[in-house]
C-alpha positions as CSV (number, residue, x, y, z in Angstrom):
1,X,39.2,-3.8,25.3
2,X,35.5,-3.0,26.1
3,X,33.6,-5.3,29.0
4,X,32.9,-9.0,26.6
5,X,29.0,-8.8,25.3
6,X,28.3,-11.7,23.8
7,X,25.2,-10.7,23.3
8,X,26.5,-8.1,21.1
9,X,28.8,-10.4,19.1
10,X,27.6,-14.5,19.1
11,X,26.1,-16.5,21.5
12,X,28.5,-18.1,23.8
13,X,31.4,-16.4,22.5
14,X,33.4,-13.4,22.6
15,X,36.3,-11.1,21.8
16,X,38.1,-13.3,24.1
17,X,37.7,-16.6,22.6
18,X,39.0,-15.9,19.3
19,X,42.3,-15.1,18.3
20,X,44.3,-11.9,17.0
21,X,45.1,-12.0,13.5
22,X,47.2,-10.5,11.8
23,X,50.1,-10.7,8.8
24,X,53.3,-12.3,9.4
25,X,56.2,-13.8,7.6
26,X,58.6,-16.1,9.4
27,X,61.4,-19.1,8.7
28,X,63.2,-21.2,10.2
29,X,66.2,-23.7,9.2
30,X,66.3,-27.2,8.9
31,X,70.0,-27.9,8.9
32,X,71.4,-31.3,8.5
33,X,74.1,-33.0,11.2
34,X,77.0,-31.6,9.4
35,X,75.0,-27.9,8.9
36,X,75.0,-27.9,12.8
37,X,78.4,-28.5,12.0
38,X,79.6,-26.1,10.0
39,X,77.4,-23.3,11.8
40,X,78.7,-23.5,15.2
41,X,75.6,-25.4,16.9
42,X,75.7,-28.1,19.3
43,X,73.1,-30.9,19.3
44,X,71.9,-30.4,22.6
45,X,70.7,-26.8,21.3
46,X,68.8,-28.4,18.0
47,X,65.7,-30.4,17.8
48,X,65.1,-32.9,15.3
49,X,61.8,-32.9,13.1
50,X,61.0,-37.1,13.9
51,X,57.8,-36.7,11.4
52,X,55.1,-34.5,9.7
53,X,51.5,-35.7,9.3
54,X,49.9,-33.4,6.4
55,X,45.8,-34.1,5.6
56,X,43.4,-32.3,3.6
57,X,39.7,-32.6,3.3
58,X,37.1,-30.8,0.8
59,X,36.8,-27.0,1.6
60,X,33.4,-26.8,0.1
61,X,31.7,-29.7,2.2
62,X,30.5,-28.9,5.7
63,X,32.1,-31.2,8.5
64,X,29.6,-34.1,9.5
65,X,29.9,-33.4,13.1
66,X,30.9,-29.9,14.0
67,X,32.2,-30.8,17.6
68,X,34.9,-33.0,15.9
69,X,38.0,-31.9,14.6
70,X,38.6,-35.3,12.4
71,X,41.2,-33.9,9.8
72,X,43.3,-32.4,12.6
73,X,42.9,-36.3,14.2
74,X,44.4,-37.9,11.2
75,X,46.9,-35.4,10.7
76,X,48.1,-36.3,14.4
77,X,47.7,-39.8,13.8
78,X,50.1,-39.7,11.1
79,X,52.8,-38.2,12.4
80,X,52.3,-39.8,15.8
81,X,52.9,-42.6,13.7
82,X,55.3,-41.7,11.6
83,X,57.6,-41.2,14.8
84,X,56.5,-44.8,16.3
85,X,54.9,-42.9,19.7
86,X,51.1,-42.4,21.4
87,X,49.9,-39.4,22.7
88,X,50.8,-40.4,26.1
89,X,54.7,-39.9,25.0
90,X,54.6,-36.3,24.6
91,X,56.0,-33.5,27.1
92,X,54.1,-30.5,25.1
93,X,51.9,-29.6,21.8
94,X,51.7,-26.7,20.7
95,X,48.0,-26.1,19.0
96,X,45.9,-24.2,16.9
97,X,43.8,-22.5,18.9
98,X,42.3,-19.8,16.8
99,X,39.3,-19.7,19.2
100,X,38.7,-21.5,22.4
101,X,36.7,-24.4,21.4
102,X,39.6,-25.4,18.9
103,X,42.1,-25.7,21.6
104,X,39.3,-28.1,23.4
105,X,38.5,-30.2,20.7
106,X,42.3,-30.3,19.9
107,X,42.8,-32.5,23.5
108,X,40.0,-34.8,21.9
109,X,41.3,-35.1,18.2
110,X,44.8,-36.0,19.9
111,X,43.2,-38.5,21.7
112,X,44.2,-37.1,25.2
113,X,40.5,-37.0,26.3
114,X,36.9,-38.9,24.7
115,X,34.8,-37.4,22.5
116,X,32.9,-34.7,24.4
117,X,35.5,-34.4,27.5
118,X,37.9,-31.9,26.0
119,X,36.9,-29.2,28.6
120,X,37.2,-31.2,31.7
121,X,40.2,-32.5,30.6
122,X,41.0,-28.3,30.2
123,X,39.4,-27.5,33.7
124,X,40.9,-30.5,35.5
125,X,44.7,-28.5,34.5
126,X,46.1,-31.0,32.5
127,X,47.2,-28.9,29.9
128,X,48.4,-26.2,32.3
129,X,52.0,-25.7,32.5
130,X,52.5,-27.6,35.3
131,X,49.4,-30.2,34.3
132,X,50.3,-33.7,32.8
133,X,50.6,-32.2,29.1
134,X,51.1,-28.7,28.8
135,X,49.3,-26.8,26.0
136,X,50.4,-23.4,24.6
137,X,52.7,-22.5,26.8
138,X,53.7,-18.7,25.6
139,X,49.7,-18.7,25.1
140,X,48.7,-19.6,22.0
141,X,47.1,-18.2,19.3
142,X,44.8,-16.2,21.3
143,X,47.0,-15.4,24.1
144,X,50.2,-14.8,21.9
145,X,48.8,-14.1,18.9
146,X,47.8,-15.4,15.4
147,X,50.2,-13.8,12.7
148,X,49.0,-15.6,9.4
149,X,52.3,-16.7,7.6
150,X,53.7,-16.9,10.8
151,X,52.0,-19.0,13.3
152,X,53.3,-22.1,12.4
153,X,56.8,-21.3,13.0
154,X,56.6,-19.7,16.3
155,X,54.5,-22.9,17.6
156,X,57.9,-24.5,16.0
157,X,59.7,-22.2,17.9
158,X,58.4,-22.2,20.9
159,X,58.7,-26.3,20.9
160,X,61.6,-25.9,20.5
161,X,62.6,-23.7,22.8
162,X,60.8,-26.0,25.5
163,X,62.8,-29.5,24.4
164,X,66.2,-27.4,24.7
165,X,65.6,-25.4,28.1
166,X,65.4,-22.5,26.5
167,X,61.7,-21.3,27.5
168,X,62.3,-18.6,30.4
169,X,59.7,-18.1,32.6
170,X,57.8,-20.3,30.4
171,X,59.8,-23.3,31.0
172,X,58.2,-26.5,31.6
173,X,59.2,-30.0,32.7
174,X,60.7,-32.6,30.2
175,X,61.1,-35.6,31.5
176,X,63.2,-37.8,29.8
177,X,60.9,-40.6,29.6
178,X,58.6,-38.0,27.2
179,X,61.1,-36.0,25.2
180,X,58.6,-35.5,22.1
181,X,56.5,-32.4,21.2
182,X,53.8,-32.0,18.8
183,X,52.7,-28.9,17.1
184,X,49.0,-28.8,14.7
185,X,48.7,-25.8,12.2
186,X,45.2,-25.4,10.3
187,X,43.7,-23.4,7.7
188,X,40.2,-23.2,7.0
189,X,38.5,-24.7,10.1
190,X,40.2,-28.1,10.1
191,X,40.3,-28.1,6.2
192,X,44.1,-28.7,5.9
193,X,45.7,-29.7,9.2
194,X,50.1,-30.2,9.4
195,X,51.0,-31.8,12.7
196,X,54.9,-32.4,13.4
197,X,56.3,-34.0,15.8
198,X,59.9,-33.0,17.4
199,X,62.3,-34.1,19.7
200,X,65.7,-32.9,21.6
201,X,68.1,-34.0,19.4
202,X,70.4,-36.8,20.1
């Protein structure tokens, strides 16, 4: 918890800006109707998974523009998509925001801001939780942490506690004219890139 020294570290960059990893292990279940069923859960206290955009690109080549996060853009293409919805239809997204600059060009890939306007569209507090599409709302990867094996599912989790109410202090508004959230999970600096999206189920 020393005083940041960039200086001492990278350029432009310190402890701050990255996020802290460690080793997890997590699951979830993906229950069917009739699961909800049979365990006891109501609908209104589910989320459904309304599609999954998975892209991979060559580990060993070097990105052709490093200020652009294009696999985690196709990844969100597809399963924006696959569910039939824009950008502009979701309440919340969940990213992977192992340092700073990935949660920036994150609003870009998603197509929430152009090409070299991801941190205005960050300093303007549109992805604050009260902003026009929160971001990270239990705080991320660097805020909450980044627990490899586990990361993915507590975005998952945290979605859906959001879409069902169940967010605490955290809770943000749905409005049921945007009742979607997206979550992206990387590996290898936008090497392989799942987005999902969710909604409240119905």
């Amino acid at each position: 918890m020393a005083e940041p020294t960039p200086k001492t570290f990278v350029e432009h960059l310190t402890v701050y800006d990255c996020s802290k990893v460690s080793d997890g292990a997590s699951a979830v279940a993906l229950p069917s109707e009739a699961g909800l069923a049979r365990a006891g859960i109501a609908k209104t206290d589910a989320v459904e998974v309304v599609a999954i955009g998975q892209v991979e690109a060559d580990l060993t080549r070097p990105p052709a523009d490093l200020t652009r996060l294009e696999t985690t853009a196709r990844a969100v293409r597809q399963a924006l998509d696959g569910a039939g919805i824009t950008a502009a239809d979701l309440a919340t997204v969940e990213t992977h925001d192992c340092f700073t600059i990935a949660g920036i060009l994150a609003t870009e890939a998603i197509g929430l801001a152009a090409p070299g306007k991801g941190p205005h569209f960050v300093l303007d507090g549109h992805t604050a939780r009260t902003g026009r599409i929160p971001f990270n709302t239990t705080g991320g990867l660097i805020g909450w942490g980044h627990p490899t094996g586990a990361t993915g599912v507590h975005q998952a989790v945290t979605i859906w506690e959001q879409l069902t109410g169940k967010a605490g202090a955290a809770q943000i508004e749905v409005a049921p004219s945007r009742p979607y959230g997206l979550s992206i999970n990387m590996g290898g600096d936008d090497k392989t890139v799942v987005a999902i999206v969710y909604r409240g189920a119905r």
